[in-house]
Each structure stands twice: as structure tokens, then as C-alpha cells.
C-alpha positions in Angstrom: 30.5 -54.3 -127.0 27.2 -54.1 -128.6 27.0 -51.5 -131.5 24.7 -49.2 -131.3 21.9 -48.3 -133.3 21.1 -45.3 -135.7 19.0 -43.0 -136.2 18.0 -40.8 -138.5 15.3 -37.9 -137.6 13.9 -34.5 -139.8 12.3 -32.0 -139.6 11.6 -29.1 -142.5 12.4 -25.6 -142.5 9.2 -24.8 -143.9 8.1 -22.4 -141.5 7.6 -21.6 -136.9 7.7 -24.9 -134.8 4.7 -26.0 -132.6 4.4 -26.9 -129.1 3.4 -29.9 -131.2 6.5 -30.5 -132.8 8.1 -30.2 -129.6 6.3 -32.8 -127.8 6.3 -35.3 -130.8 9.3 -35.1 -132.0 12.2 -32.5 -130.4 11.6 -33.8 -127.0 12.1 -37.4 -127.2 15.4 -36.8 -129.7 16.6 -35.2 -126.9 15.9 -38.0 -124.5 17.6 -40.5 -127.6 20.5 -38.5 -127.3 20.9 -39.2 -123.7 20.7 -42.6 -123.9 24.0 -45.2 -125.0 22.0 -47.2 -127.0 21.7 -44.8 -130.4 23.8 -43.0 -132.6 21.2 -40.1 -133.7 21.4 -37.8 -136.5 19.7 -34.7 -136.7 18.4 -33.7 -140.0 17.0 -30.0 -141.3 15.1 -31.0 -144.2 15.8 -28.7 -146.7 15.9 -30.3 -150.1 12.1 -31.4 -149.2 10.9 -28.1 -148.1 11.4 -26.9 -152.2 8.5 -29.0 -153.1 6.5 -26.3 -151.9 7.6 -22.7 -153.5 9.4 -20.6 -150.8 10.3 -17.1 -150.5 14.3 -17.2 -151.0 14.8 -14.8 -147.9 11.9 -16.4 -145.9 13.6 -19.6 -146.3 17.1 -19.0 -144.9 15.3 -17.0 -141.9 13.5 -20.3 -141.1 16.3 -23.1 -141.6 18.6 -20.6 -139.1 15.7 -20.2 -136.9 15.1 -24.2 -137.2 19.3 -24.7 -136.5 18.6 -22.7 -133.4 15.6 -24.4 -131.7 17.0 -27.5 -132.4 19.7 -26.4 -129.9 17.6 -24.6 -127.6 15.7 -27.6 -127.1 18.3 -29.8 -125.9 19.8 -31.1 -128.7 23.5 -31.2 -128.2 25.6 -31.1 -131.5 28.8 -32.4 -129.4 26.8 -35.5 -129.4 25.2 -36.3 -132.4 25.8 -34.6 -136.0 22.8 -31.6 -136.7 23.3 -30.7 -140.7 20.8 -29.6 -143.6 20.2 -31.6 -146.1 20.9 -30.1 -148.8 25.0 -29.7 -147.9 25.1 -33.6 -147.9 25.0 -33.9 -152.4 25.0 -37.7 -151.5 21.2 -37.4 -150.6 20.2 -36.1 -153.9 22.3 -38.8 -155.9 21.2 -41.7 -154.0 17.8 -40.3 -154.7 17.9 -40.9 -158.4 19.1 -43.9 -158.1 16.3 -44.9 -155.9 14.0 -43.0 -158.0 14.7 -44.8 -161.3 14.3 -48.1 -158.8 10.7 -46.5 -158.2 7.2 -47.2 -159.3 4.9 -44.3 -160.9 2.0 -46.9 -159.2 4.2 -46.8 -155.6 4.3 -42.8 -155.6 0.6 -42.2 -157.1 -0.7 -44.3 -154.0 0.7 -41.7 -151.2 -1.6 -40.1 -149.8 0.7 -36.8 -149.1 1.4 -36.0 -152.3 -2.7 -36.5 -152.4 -3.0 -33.9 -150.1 -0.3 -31.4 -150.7 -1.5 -31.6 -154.5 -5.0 -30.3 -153.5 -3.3 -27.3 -151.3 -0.9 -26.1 -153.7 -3.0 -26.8 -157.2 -0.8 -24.1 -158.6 2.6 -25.9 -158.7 1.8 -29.8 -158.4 5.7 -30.5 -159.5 7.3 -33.6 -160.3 9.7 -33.4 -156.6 6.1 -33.5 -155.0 5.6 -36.4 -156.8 8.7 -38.8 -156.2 10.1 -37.0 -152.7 9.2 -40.5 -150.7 12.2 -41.3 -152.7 14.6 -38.9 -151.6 12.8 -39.5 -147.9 14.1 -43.3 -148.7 17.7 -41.8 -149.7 17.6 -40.0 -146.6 17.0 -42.9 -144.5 19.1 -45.7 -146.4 21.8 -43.1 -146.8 22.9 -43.4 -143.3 22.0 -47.6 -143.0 19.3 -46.2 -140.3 17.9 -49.0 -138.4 15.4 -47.0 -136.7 13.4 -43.9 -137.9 10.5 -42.2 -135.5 7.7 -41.6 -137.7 4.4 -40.9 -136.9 0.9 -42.6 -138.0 1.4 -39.8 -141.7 4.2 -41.6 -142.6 4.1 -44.3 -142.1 3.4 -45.3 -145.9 6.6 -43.4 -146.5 8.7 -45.8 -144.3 7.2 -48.8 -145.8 7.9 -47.7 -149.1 11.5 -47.4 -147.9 11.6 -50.9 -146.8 10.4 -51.7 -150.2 13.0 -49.9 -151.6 15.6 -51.3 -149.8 14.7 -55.1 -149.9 14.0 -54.7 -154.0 17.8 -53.3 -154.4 19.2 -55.5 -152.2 17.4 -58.3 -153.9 18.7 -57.0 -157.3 22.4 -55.8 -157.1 23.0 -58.1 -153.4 23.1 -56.9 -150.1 23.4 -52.8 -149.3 21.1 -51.1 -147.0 20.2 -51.9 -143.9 16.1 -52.5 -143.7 14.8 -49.5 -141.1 11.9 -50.2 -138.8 9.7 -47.5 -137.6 10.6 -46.5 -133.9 7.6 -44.9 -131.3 8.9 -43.5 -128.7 7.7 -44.9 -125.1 6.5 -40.9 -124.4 5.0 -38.8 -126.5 1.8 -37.2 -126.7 0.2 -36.2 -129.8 -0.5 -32.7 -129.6 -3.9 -32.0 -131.4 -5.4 -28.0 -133.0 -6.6 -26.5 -130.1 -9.1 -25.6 -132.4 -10.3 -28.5 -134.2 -9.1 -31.5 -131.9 -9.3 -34.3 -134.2 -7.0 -32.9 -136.5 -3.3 -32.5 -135.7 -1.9 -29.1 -134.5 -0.3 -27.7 -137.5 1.9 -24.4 -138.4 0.0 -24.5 -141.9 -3.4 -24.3 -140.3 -4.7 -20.8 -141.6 -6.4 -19.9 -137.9 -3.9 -19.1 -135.6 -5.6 -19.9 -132.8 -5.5 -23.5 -133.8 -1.4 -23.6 -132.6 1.4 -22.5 -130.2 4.8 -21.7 -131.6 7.7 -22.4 -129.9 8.7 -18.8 -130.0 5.0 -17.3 -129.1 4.9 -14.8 -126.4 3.5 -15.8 -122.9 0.4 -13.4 -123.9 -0.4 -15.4 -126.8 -0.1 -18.4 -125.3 -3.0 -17.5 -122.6 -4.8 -16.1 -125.5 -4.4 -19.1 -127.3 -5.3 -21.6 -125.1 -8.0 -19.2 -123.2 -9.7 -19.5 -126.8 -9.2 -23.2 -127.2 -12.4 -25.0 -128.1 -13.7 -27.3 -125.2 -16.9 -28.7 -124.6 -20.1 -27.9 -122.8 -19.1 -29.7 -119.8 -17.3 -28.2 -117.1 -15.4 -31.5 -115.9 -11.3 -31.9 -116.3 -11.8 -35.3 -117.4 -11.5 -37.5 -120.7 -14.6 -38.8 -122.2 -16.6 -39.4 -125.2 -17.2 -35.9 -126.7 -14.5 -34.5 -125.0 -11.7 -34.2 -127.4 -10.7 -30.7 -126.8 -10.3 -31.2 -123.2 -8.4 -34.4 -123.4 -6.1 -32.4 -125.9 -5.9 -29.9 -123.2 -5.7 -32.5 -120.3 -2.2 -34.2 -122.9 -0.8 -30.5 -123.3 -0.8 -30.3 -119.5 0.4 -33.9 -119.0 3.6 -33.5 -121.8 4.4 -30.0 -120.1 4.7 -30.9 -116.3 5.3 -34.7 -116.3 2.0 -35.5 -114.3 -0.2 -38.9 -115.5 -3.5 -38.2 -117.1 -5.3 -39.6 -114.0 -3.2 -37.3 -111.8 -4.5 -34.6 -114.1 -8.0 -35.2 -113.3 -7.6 -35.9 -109.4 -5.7 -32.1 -109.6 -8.5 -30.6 -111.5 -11.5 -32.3 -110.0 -14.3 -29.8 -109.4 -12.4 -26.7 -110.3 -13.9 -26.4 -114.0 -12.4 -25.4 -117.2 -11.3 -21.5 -116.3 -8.9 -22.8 -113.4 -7.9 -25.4 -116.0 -6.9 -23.1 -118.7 -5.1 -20.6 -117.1 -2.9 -23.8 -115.6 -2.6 -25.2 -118.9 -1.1 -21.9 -120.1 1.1 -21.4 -117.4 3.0 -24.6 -117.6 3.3 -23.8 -121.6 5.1 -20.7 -120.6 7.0 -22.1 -118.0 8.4 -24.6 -120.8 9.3 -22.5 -123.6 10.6 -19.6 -121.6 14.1 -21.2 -121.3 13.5 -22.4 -124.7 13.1 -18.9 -126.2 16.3 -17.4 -124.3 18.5 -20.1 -125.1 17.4 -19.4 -129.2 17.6 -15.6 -128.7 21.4 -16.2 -127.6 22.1 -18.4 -129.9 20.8 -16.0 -133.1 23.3 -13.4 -131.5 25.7 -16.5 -132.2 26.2 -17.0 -136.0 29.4 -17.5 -136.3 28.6 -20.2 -133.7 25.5 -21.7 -135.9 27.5 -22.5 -139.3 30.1 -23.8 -137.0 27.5 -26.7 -136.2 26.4 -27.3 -139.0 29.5 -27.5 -140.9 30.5 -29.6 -138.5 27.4 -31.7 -139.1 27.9 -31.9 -142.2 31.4 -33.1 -142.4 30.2 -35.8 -140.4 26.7 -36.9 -142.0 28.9 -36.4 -145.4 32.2 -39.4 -144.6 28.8 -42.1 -143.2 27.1 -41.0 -146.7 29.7 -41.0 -149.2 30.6 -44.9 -147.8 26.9 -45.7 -148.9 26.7 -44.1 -151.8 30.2 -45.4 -153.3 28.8 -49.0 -152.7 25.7 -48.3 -154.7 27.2 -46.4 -157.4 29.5 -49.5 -158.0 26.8 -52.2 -157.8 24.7 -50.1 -160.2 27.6 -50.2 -162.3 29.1 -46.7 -162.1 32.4 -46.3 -163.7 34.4 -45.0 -160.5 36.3 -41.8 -160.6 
């Protein structure tokens, strides 16, 4: 029987999901899951969410809330371990290791830390400098052969393959060398205010993002508001970015091919458009939204899992780690 391959997949607790995290990420784990061919595991990111200063209160709100979408969405914990980072230690020790195996050159060149640096200017900490390290711990951690990633991190994956083949070169054979997986679906969900940027919970206008848990007035307000064109034509195009976002939204939500977009659409102009758009959002997250409202009535339910998790992502990661620690020499205990 062929073995099947792993993978590992994150998300941070940093704050409210999008519809955009949904439809790049949540929905195809759950359509991994289903599958024979992979062994998943479902990560809460929590150790990297610190790089950025957080509320203490705020932040165990959001990881619970996080725990319960995950579930909501279709991820089944029966299945495949979900558990937060930071109750696996192993991720922060193989991190140093792979830190000190790290070059100041390799982490100046990300363009993340780039970016988050010019964002936060008030706390540009060292963990903002080397997390692609602990991303690689995460990663090699679990001998991952396959890690979704989009186009932004791409430089973070091939840093981890870096990292992998220079330790295996030095102290003989331990990780596994991951490639990057795309899913065969997926849209990328763009601001429905600025359409050649990517929706985003951190973009200051509100307008620019639907949240898994917004109300079915907000999403009509939100997508009413959405930034179009002057056209009046349900149809992609050059200079028609906000409408193809729109046209992808649609597509993601009800299953229906671009083309079979347009044909629908054809000569009823962006109003009858909209108000579809909307519609099938709601009709999406609705079940969504129930299934997390039961499950935060459910607590005692929600450390279950991720105990659980835990436990589990803990006896694949302490086999890893033991390996390094004696090939870096380690006296054992």
C-alpha cells in the first residue's frame, strides 16, 4: 500500500477570517481531508502571531474563535490532528537549531519581514526577523512533503528547502525536502476595494473584506460598495479587475465556471450582479456561522480537540526532533 503523503497547513490567530481565507485556504484543506491520498495537519499558528504585539485577552478570543471556524468549515479533527503551535515545544527547539543553521543574508532578503517592518516601525523585533525559520521548523518538524503556499510565500518555502538540503548535507540525511502544493481549485479572492491587492483582515477600510462571521447585512453592504468599473457588462476584461474579482467570488461560492458566470449575467448589468454575488456569500457562511456559534457554547468540547491535536502533532515531532538533537550532537537525556 502506497504511503501517503503529509501535509502541513497554518493559519495565524492574528485576528477575523476572510471569505478570502476561506476560498484559499479552509476550503481546499477540507477537500485534502477527504481524499486517501494525504495525511493533513492542521496548524493554529500561534508562536508566529507574537511577532506582532497582541492584546493578551484579544489573543486567546481569536485563537478560540480560529479553533472554531476551523471546524465549522469542515475540518474534521477525527480525521486529521488541529493543535496550536505553541503546545508542540518541539517547534520552538527545532527552530534554534535551524536558526543558528541560518543566514543573517537569507533572512534580510524576505520581503515579509520588508513589509511587516515598515507597518509596525515601533517593534521591528528580532522573531520578525528569523520567523522563516521557525516557518521551516514547522514544516520539517512533521517531514511534510507537501505545503500549500501561496505566490507570498513562496520565498519562505524555498528557504525551507534550503534549509533542509544544507542539514542534510551537513549532519547526513533527516528531513524530508517539501515541495509547494496548489491546489487544482482555488480562487484568489482579491479587496473588494482595491482589486489588485489581496483581500486582507489588516486592510484599515472595512469595506475592502468579508469576515467569515459578518452579518448577511454587511455582506450586501459590503459588496453593494465594492469598487467596479464604468462598464455595465458581467464580463472579464482589461480594466475590469473589480468585476472579475466579483465574477471569482461568485464562481468559488456556487461552483459555476467563469464563462457560465457571464452567459448567467449577460445584459443584466452590475446591480442584478451584486445583489447575486451577495446572496450566494450569505448562503455560504450561514451554515458556517451556526455551526461556530455551537461550537463556542462547546468549550469543554474545543480544548478537547486540541489537546487531542496536540498529543498527536507532539509523538510525529518529538521523533524528528530527537534525530536532530543527536546528529547536532546533543547529549541525550
Amino acid at each position: 500500500m502506497e504511503e501517503k503523503k503529509r501535509i502541513l497547513s497554518g493559519i495565524q490567530p492574528s485576528g477575523a477570517l476572510t471569505l478570502g481565507n476561506y476560498v484559499g485556504a479552509l476550503r481546499n484543506w477540507v477537500e485534502l481531508q477527504k481524499t486517501d491520498e494525504y495525511d493533513c495537519y492542521f496548524m493554529l499558528a500561534d508562536l508566529h502571531t507574537i511577532t506582532v504585539r497582541q492584546e493578551a485577552k484579544d489573543f486567546r478570543k481569536n485563537a478560540m474563535d480560529l479553533l472554531a471556524l476551523f471546524i465549522a468549515c469542515g475540518l474534521d479533527p477525527e480525521k486529521n490532528p488541529i493543535f496550536f503551535q505553541s503546545h508542540v515545544p518541539a517547534h520552538a527547539q527545532l527552530s534554534w537549531v535551524l536558526t543558528c543553521n541560518t543566514y543573517m543574508g537569507e533572512l534580510s532578503r524576505m520581503t515579509q519581514f520588508k513589509d511587516k517592518s515598515q507597518k509596525h516601525t515601533g517593534n521591528i523585533n528580532a522573531g520578525l526577523f528569523t520567523y522563516p525559520s521557525l516557518m521551516a521548523a514547522d514544516i520539517l518538524l512533521y517531514q511534510a512533503d507537501l505545503v500549500p503556499v501561496g505566490a507570498d510565500q513562496n520565498q519562505h518555502l524555498e528557504l525551507t528547502r534550503d534549509l533542509a538540503n544544507r542539514f542534510n548535507n551537513a549532519y547526513s540525511e533527516t528531513f524530508k525536502v517539501p515541495e509547494g502544493y496548489i491546489p487544482k481549485v482555488g480562487a484568489r479572492v482579491m479587496s473588494l476595494q482595491d482589486p489588485m491587492q489581496k483581500m486582507s483582515k489588516s486592510d484599515p477600510n472595512e469595506n475592502s473584506y468579508i469576515l467569515l462571521l459578518d452579518s448577511p447585512d454587511a455582506v450586501v453592504r459590503k459588496i453593494k460598495r465594492a469598487v467596479t468599473d464604468s462598464g455595465s457588462e458581467v464580463r472579464r476584461g482589461e480594466g475590469k479587475a473589480g468585476i472579475e474579482n466579483l465574477m471569482s467570488i461568485y464562481s468559488a461560492m456556487t461552483g459555476k465556471s467563469l464563462e457560465e458566470v457571464e452567459a448567467e449575467f449577460e445584459g443584466k448589468g452590475y446591480g442584478i450582479f451584486k445583489a447575486a454575488v451577495a446572496d450566494a456569500v450569505v448562503e455560504t457562511l450561514t451554515p458556517i456561522q451556526a455551526r461556530y456559534r455551537e461550537l463556542m457554547e462547546n468549550k469543554d468540547y474545543l480544548q478537547q480537540v486540541y489537546r487531542s491535536g496536540a498529543e498527536i502533532a507532539s509523538r510525529t515531532a518529538a521523533k524528528t526532533l530527537a534525530k536532530v538533537y543527536r546528529k547536532v550532537g546533543f547529549i541525550q537525556p
